[in-house]
C-alpha positions in Angstrom: 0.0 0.0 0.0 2.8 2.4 0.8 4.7 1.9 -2.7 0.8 2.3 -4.3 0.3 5.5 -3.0 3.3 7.0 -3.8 3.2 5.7 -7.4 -0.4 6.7 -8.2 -0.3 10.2 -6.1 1.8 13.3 -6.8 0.8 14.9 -3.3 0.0 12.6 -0.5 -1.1 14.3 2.6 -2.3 12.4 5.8 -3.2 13.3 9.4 -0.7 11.9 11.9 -2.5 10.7 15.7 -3.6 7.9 17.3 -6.5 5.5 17.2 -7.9 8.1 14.4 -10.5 6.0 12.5 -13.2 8.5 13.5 -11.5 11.4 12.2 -13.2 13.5 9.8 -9.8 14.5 8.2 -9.3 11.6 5.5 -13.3 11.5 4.1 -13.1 15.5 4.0 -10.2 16.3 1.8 -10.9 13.4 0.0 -14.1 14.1 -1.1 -12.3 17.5 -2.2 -10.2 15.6 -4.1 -12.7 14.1 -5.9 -15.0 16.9 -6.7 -12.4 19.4 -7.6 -10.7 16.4 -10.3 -7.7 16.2 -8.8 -6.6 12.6 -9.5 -2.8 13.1 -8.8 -3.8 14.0 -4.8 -4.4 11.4 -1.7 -5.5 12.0 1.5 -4.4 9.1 4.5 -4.2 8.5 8.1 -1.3 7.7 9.8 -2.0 6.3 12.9 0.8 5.8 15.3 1.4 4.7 18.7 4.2 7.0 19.4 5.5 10.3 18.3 9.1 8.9 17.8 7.3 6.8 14.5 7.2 10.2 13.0 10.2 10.1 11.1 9.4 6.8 9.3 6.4 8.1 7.7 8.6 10.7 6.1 11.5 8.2 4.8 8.7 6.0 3.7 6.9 8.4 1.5 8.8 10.8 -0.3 5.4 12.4 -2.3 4.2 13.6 1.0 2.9 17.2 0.4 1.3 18.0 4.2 -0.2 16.9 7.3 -2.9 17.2 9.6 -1.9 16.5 13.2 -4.4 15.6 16.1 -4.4 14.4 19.2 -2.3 13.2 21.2 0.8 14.8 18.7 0.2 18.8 18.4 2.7 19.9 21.2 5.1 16.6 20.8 5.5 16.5 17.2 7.2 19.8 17.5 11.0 18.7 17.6 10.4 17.0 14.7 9.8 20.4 12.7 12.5 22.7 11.0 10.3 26.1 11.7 7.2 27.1 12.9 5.0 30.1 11.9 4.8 32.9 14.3 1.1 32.1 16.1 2.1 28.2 15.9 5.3 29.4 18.3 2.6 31.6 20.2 0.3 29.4 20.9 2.7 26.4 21.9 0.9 24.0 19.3 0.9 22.6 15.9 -1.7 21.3 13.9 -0.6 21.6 10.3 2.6 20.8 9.1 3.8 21.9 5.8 6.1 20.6 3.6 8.3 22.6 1.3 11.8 21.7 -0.5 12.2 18.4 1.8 11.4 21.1 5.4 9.1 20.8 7.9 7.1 23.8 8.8 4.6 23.7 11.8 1.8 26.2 12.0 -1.9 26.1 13.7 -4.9 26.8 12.3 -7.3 25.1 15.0 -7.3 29.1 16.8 -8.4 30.4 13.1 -11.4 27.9 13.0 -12.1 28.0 16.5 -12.3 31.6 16.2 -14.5 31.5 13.0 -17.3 29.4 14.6 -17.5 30.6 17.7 -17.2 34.7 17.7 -20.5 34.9 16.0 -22.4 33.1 19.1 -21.0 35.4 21.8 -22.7 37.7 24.1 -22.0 40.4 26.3 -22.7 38.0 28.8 -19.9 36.3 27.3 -16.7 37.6 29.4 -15.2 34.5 31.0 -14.6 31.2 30.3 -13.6 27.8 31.1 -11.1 25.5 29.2 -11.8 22.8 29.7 -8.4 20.6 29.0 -4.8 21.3 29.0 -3.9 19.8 25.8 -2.6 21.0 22.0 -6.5 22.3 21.3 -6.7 23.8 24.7 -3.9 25.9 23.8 -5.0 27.7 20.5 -8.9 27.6 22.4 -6.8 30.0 25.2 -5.0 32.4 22.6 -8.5 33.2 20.8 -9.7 34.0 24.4 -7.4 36.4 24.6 -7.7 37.7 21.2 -11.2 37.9 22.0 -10.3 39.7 25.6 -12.2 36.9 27.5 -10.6 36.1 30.7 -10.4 32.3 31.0 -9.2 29.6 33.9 -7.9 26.3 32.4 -9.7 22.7 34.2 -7.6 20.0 35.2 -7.7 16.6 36.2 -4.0 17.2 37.3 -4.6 21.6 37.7 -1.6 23.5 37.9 -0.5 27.0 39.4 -3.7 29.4 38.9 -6.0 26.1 37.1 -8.9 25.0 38.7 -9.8 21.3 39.6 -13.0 19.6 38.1 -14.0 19.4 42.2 -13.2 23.1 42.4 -16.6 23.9 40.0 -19.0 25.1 42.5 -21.9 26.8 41.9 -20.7 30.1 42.2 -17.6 29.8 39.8 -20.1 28.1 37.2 -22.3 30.8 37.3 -19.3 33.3 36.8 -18.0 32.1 33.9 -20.7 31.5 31.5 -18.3 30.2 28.4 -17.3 26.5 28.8 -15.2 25.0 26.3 -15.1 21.3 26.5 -11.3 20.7 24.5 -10.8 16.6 26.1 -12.1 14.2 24.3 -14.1 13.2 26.9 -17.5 12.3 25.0 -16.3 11.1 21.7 -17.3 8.2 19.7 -17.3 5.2 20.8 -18.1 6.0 24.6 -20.6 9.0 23.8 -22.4 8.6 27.4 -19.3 10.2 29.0 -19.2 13.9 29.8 -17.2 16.2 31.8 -17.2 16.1 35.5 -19.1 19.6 36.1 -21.8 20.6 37.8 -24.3 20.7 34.9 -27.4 21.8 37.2 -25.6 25.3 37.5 -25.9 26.0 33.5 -28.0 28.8 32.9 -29.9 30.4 30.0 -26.8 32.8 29.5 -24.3 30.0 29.1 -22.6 28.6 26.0 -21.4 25.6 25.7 -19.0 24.8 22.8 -17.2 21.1 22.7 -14.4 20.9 20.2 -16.0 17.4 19.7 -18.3 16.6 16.3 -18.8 12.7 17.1 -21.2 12.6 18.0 -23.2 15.7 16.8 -24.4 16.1 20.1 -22.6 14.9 22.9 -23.7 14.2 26.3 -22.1 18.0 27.4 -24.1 19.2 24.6 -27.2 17.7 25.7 -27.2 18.4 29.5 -26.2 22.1 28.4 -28.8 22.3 26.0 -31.3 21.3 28.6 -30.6 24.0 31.1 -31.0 26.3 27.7 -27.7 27.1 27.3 -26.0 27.9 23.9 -24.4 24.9 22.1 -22.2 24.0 19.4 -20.0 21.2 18.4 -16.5 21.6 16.4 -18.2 20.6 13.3 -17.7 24.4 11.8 -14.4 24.6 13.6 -12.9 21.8 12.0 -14.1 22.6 8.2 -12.9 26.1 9.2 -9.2 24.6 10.3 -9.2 22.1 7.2 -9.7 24.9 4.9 -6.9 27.2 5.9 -4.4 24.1 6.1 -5.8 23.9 2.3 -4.5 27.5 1.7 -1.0 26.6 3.6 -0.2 23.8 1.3 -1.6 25.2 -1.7 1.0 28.6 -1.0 3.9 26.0 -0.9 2.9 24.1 -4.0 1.1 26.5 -6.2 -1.8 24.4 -6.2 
């Protein structure tokens, strides 16, 4: 399969995580492919157990043109890379990697489709958040908070200097801070009856709820929000928002 594709394709691009069947990535661009006639391009998923596999996918395939890169890869994939973009090094995390002249440059554009999908939904209720998360995502989720000027606490399982603990969400600190960003992937396909551990009788009218999630459509944090009428939405817009500037970074790099 790996000599196929690099015989039959031109540019081969793929998204690099792990256990990444679910991933909307591969059917997306794909599709794209397809539509737009382009027969010479492939889109794959590499799926590796650790980080340090990296390096193999590039010796192995030579016509690689780009990547996607998910979780659990966007922060340790970055000593792999020759450069990153200026907001990449800002926000500490990579999610597209472009390849030009045999180098490796990281940049992220999760913050530009996060920022697309959800600046249109807030209110001036809308002045804190929570992140929830302390991962790659939650990282470009926090620099569009403060691009936004919304004061935000990161939520921990394991919570650091000035993070708060799931057991710290009382009543009063949910009411506070009526943005909650669920960025874990607690809730995803298969095991769609989990959910954050919050308080989700404190969600209000005034809340939103956004979960970087999109399978399922709805998730279980969706749901409970949605019955306490908060605001929802999933990372459905987010992620078609992400995929199309990656699109733009490869497509400057190969005139395509």
């Amino acid at each position: 399969m790996e000599n196929e594709l690099e015989k039959k394709y031109k540019h081969l691009f793929g998204l690099l995580g792990q256990n990444i069947d679910y991933s909307f990535s591969r059917g997306y661009f794909n599709r794209k492919f397809e539509n737009e006639n382009r027969t010479d391009f492939f889109y794959t998923n590499f799926d590796i157990p650790e980080i340090s596999q990296f390096p193999d996918i590039l010796k192995t395939h030579k016509n690689i043109t780009g990547f996607n890169v998910t979780i659990p890869y966007k922060e340790s994939v970055i000593p792999y890379l020759d450069d990153l973009d200026a907001t990449a090094k800002a926000i500490g995390a990579v999610n597209t990697i472009q390849v030009k002249d045999g180098k490796l440059i990281g940049y992220n554009t999760d913050y530009y489709g996060f920022l697309k999908a959800i600046q249109p939904l807030l209110t001036k209720n809308h002045t804190k958040a929570l992140i929830l998360g302390t991962g790659g995502a939650s990282k470009a989720v926090a620099y569009v908070m403060s691009l936004l000027k919304i004061k935000y606490k990161f939520v921990s399982r394991s919570p650091k200097l000035k993070q708060f603990a799931y057991t710290d969400l009382n009543k009063e600190i949910i009411q506070h801070y009526k943005v909650i960003i669920n960025t874990t992937p607690v809730g995803t396909f298969p095991n769609i009856e989990d959910k954050p551990s919050i308080s989700y009788n404190h969600i209000t009218n005034e809340h939103l709820l956004f979960d970087l999630i999109y399978n399922p459509e709805k998730t279980t944090f969706l749901q409970l929000g949605e019955k306490k009428g908060a605001t929802i939405a999933n990372g459905s817009q987010m992620l078609s928002g992400q995929a199309e500037k990656a699109w733009e970074i490869w497509g400057e790099a190969n005139n395509f």
